[in-house]
N, C-alpha and C positions, 0 to 999 in steps of 0.2 A: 663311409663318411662318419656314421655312428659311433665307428673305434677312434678315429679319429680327435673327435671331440672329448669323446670321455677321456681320453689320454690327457688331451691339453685341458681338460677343468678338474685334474687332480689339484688338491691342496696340499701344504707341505705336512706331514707327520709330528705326531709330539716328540717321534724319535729323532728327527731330525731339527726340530726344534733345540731339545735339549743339549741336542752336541752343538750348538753355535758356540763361536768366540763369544766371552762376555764382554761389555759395551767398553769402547774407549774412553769415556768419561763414566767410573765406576763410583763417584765421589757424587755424582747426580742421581737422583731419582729420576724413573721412565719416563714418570709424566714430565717431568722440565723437558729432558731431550725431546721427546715426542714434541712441543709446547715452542720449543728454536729451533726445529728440524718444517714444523709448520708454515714458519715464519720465513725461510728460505725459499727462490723461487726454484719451478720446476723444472728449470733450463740446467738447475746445478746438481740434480739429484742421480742422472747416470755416475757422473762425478762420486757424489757421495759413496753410493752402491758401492763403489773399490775400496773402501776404508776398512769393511771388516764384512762379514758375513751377516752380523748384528744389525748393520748400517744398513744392510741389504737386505733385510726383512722387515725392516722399519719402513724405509721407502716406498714397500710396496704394501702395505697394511690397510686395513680400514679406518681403526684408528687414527691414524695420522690425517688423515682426509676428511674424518669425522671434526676432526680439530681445524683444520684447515676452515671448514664450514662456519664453526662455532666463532673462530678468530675473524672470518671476512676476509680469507687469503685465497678463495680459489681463483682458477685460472680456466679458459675456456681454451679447448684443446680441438683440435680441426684433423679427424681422420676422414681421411679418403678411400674408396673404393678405386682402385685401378686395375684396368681388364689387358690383357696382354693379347692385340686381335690377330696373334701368331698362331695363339694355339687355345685363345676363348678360355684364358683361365683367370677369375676375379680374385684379385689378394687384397688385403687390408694394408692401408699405410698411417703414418701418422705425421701430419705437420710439425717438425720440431726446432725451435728457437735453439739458435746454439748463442753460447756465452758472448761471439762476438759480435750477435744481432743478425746476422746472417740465419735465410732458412733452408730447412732441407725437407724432404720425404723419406721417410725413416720405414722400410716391408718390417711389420709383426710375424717375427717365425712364430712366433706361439701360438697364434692364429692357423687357422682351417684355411683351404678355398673357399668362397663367397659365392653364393648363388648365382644364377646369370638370369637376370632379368628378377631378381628376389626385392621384395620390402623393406627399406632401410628405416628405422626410427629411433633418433638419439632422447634420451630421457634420464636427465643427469648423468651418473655416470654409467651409465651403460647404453649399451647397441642392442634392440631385437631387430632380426632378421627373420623374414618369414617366407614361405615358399619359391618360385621362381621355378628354372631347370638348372640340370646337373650338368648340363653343357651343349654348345649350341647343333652338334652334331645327331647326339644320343636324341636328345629335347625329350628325356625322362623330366615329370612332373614333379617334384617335389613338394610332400605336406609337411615337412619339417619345420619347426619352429626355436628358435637359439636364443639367446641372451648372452651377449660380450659382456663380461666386468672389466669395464676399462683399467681400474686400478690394480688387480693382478694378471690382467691380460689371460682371463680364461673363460671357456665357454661353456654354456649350461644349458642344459636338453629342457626346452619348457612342450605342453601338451601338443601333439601336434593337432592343426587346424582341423576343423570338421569343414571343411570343404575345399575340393581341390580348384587349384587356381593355376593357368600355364603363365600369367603374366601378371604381376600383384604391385600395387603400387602402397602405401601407406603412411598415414599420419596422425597425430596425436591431437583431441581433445579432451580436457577437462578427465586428464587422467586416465581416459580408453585409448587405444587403437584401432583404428579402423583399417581394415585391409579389405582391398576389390581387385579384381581383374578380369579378363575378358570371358564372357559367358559364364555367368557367376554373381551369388549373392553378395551383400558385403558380411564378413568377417568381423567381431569385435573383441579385442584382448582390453582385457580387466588389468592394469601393471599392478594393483594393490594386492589382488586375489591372487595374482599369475596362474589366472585360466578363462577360461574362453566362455563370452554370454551365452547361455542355452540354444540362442533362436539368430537366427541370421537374419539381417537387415534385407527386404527383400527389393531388388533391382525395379521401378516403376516405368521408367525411361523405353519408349519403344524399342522395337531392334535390339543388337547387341551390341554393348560399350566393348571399345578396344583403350582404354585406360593406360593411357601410358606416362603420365608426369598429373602430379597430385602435390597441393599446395595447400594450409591451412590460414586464412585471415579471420582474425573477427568470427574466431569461434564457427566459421563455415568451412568445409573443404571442397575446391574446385579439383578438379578434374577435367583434362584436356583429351579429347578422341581426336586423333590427327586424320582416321580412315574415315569418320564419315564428318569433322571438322564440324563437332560440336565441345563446348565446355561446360557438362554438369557442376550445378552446385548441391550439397549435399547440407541440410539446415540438421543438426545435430536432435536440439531442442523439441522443431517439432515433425521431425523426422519425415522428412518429404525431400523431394528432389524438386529441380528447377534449370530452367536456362539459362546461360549468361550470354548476352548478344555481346555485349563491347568488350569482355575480357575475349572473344572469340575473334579481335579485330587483325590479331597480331599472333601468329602459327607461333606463340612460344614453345619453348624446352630448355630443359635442362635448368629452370631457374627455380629461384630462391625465394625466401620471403625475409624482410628487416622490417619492423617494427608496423608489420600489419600490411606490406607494401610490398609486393610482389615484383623481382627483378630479371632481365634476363639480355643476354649479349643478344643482339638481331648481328650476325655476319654479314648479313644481305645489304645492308645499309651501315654498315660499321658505327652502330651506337647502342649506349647503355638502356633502353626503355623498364620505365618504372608505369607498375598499375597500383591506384588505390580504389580499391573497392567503397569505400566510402562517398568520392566524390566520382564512381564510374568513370575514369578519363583515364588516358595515357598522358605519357610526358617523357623528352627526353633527357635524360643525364646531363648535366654541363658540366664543365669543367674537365674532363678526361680527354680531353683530344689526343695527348703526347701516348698517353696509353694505350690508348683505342687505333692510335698508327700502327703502333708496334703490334698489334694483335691481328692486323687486316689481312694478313693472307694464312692464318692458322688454321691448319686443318680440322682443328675442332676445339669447342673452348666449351666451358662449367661455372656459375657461379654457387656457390653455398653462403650461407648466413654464418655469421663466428663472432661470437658476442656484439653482438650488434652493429656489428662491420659486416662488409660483403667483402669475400673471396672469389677472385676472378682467375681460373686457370684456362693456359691454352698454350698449344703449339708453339716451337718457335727454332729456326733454325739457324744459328750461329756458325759462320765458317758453310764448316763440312758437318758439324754435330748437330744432332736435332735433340731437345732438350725439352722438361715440361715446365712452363713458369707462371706465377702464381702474382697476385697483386691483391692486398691487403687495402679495401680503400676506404673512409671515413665518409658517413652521409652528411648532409644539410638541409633544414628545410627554411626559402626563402620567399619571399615577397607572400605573406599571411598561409605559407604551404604549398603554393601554386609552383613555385619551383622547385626542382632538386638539385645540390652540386653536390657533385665526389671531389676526394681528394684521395690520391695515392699516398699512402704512409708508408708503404716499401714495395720492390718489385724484387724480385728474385728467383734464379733459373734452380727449383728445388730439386730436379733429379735431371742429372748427367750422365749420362750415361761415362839415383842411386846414394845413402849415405849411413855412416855409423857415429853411435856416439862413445865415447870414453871419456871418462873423468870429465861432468861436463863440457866438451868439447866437442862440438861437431866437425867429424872429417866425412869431406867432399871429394868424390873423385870424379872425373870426369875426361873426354882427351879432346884434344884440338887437333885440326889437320890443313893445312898450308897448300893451296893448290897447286904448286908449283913440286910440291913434297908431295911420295908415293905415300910416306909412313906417319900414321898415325903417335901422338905421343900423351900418354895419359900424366894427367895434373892432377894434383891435391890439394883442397883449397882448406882449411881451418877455422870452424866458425866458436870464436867464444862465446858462450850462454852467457858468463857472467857480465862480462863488459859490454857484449852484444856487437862486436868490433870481430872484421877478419885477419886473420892473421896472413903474410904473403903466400900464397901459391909457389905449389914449385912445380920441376918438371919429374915427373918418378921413369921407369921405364916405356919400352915401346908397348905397343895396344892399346888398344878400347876397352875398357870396363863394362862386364856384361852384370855383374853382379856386386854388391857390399853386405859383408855383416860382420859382425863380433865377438869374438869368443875369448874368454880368459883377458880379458882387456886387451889383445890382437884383433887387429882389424885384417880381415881376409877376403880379396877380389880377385875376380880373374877377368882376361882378358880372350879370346880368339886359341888362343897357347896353351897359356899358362896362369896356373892358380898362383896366385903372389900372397905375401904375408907383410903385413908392418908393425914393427914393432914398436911402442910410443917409445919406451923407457930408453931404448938404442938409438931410435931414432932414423930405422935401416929398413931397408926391403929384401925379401929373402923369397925363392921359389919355396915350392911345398909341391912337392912329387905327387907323392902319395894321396893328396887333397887333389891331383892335377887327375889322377885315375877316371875320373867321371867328370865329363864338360858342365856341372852346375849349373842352373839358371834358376832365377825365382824362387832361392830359397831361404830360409829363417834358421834360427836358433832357439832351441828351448836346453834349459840348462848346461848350458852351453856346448852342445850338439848342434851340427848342422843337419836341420835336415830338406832334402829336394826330390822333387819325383823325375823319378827319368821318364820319360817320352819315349826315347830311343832304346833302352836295355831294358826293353820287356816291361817297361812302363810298372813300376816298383816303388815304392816309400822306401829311399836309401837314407842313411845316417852317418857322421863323419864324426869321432870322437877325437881332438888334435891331440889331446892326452896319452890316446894308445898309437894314432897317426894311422887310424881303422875304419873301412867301411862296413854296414852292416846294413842288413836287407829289412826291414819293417813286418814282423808278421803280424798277421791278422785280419787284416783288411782286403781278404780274398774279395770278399762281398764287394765293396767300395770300388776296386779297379776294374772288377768285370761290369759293374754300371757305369765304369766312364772309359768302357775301353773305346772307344769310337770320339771321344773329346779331342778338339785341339790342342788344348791350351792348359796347363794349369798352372796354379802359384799356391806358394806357400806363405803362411804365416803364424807370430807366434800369438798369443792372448791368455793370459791370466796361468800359465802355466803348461795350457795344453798347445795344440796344436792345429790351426785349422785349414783346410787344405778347399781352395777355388777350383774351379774347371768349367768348362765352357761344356755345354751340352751339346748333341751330337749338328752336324749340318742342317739337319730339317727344321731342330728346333733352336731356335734363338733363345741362347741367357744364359744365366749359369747360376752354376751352383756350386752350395758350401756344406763344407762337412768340418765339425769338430771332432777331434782323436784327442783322447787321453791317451798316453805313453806310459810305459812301465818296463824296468827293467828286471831282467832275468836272467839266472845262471842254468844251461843245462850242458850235462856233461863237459866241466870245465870250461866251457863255452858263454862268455856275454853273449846275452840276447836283449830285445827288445821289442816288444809289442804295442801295439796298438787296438785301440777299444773306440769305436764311432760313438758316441753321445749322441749327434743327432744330424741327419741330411738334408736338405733343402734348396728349394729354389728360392733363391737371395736377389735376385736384380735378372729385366728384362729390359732387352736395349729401350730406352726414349722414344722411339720411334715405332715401337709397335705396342705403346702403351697409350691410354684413354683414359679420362677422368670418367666415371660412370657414377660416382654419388660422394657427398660429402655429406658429414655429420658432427655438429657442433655438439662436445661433451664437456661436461662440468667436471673439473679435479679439482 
């Protein structure tokens, strides 16, 4: 795990520095771009990142974020811990607003696996994570201690813990963290020193605390023992411990704290209950009914705190699909404080688990089949970008369109048969023999090569050059196909010039995974070649349905 980390909290080089593009606005000084790069939100910044390599070291700076601060332009960002309970592996996400208001859950490759059962604490813009196990099988102890910098997404080895903890919950005052777990002192991290107080806080409370959800209000932190269904509070100040009967009224978990005011879904009763420690009561949430319907039979649901909003995710199955969905909801405090209403600001299903274009124009292919009719007939439908208008359909040859992509401004599909070709400027369809040699499916174009993996022919990265009217076999990637010779499925595609290749992992384990390849071309002995170079492998997405929200952490960009 140790190589791991160090790999992903490398920084970029001065030599790598120095070879960037120079900035697209050379006629500015850094400071202005940095100064309207601030000023823009962070919904537009993947976007930007494409603009040059320059763009793309700005975005992810300190600087800009330092600015960001100084301007009063940050933004509170909502990652998520999700556990995959296929195979008890915790990955890092991140809640991301896309341009058209719509949200998603975005997996951090950059990022590690995540402890299980480990200390989450957000504190501006970073994550410390501190002990837990390495997995629920091994239930090896973990004293490691980490620090995520949210803004270049890299991890940083801080002291590990002077005392081991198999279950560690933790939360932030007055600039410390405090971490406990079961049979065990409390823990305290210094975030200014980044190191750890001399003397450990020492446990008063009889028996042993099984500490499993830990909440900070009003400068106290609770803690809830589900096994022996007590909830300490911990007085920071004058460092003692204490009982709370009434916050103990109601077996929460998994909840949150907004504005000193502790939250959490009850399933059992399908409603929102809010604690304020100040006036010792409960109280139910009004206003969410429509929502609280929709959540009633979810297998399990989270709420987090996110700029002063509550984050509510849970279960939900649509159709056939099982999906994880999230609701963003606004509080109120009404009748002198005695009430509380939500209101939903958006709801949305954040993880869910053929056509080419030429000259802007999108071509559609597609076939229709007539019950009465044995033969399938494939159609062409013509979408204009500019005018945003289609143009008629027509009828092209017999089959079904398994596949579309692009080359040389020829659009090339095939069907059951036959690889077909169209040409815009003729305005004709033509077989392609030679393209017909291997039944293609699922695959991309990178300078305009086709390339697809066979399944069937020994399971290979093939390539198709229409220029030479040539297959060629991808070498390199011995490594890559022997870890997925067992995969069902894979697809290809193209990105930024390389190559990235999906596949599904083997039968036991559910998800899949992605690998980017650099391409390179090569002459030996009179002979084109082409190689391939992996960049970087990963587990990229695990079905909806064997995914759990396990912590959320509201961060400052």
């Amino acid at each position: 795990m140790e190589d791991s980390l160090r790999m992903s909290s490398k920084t970029r080089s001065k030599k790598e520095q120095s070879s960037e593009q120079p900035s697209l606005i050379p006629s500015l000084p850094e400071e202005i771009i940095v100064d309207i790069l601030a000023r823009v939100g962070r919904c537009r910044y993947p976007k930007l990142s494409l603009v040059s390599k320059h763009f793309r070291s700005l975005v992810t700076s300190h600087e800009l974020y330092e600015r960001r601060s100084l301007l009063g332009c940050t933004e509170h960002s909502l990652y998520v811990v999700l556990c995959n309970k296929e195979n008890d592996n915790h990955y890092c996400y991140v809640l991301y607003r896309k341009a058209n208001g719509n949200h998603s859950l975005v997996l951090i490759p950059s990022l590690p696996k995540m402890p299980r059962k480990g200390g989450f604490v957000a504190v501006g813009s970073r994550i410390y994570v501190f002990g837990g196990l390495n997995s629920y099988r091994r239930k090896k102890i973990q004293t490691n201690a980490i620090s995520i910098d949210c803004i270049s997404q890299t991890v940083h080895l801080l002291p590990s813990m002077n005392v081991t903890m198999s279950v560690s919950v933790a939360d932030i005052i007055d600039g410390k963290i405090y971490v406990t777990g079961y049979r065990c002192n409390m823990a305290v991290f210094n975030t200014e020193t980044q190191m750890w107080e001399p003397k450990t806080i020492p446990e008063t409370m009889n028996g042993y605390m099984w500490a499993c959800d830990c909440v900070v209000m009003a400068g106290k932190m609770y803690m809830r023992d589900p096994v022996n269904s007590f909830v300490f509070v911990y007085e920071s100040k004058e460092i003692k411990w204490e009982m709370e009967k009434m916050l103990n009224k109601f077996e929460w978990k998994d909840a949150c704290v907004v504005d000193d005011v502790l939250y959490y879904y009850d399933s059992g009763w399908d409603v929102l209950r809010a604690y304020d420690p100040k006036e010792s009561s409960w109280v139910v949430v009004n206003g969410l009914q429509e929502l609280l319907a929709d959540a009633r039979f979810s297998a399990w649901s989270y709420t987090g705190s996110y700029g002063g909003k509550l984050a509510m995710f849970y279960s939900k199955i649509t159709g056939k699909t099982k999906v994880i969905r999230c609701a963003e909801i606004s509080l109120e405090r009404r009748r002198q404080g005695k009430k509380i209403w939500g209101k939903v600001e958006w709801c949305d299903d954040v993880l869910v688990g053929v056509a080419g274009v030429i000259d802007g124009k999108i071509y559609v292919t597609a076939y229709t089949k007539i019950s009465w009719d044995t033969s399938a007939k494939m159609v062409m439908a013509v979408f204009n970008t500019e005018t945003q208008i289609w143009d008629t359909a027509t009828e092209t040859m017999i089959g079904r369109p398994y596949g579309c992509v692009v080359m040389a401004g020829k659009m090339y599909t095939r069907d059951a048969r036959n690889s077909i070709v169209y040409d815009l400027k003729e305005s004709k369809w033509e077989t392609d023999k030679r393209l017909n040699m291997f039944k293609w499916e699922g695959g991309c174009v990178v300078d305009d090569l086709l390339y697809y993996f066979d399944i069937r022919g020994g399971k290979v990265l093939r390539a198709y050059d229409p220029r030479k009217s040539s297959w060629v076999v991808v070498k390199g990637l011995e490594r890559l196909v022997a870890e997925g010779r067992f995969s069902e499925s894979y697809y290809t595609g193209s990105c930024r010039g390389k190559l990235v290749l999906f596949f599904s992992k083997d039968r036991r384990i559910k998800g899949i995974r992605c690998a980017q390849i650099s391409l390179e071309r090569r002459h030996h002995q009179g002979r084109s070649e082409i190689w391939g170079k992996i960049d970087w492998c990963d587990d990229v997405f695990f079905r909806s349905d064997d995914l759990f929200v396990t912590k959320t952490l509201d961060v400052i960009l």
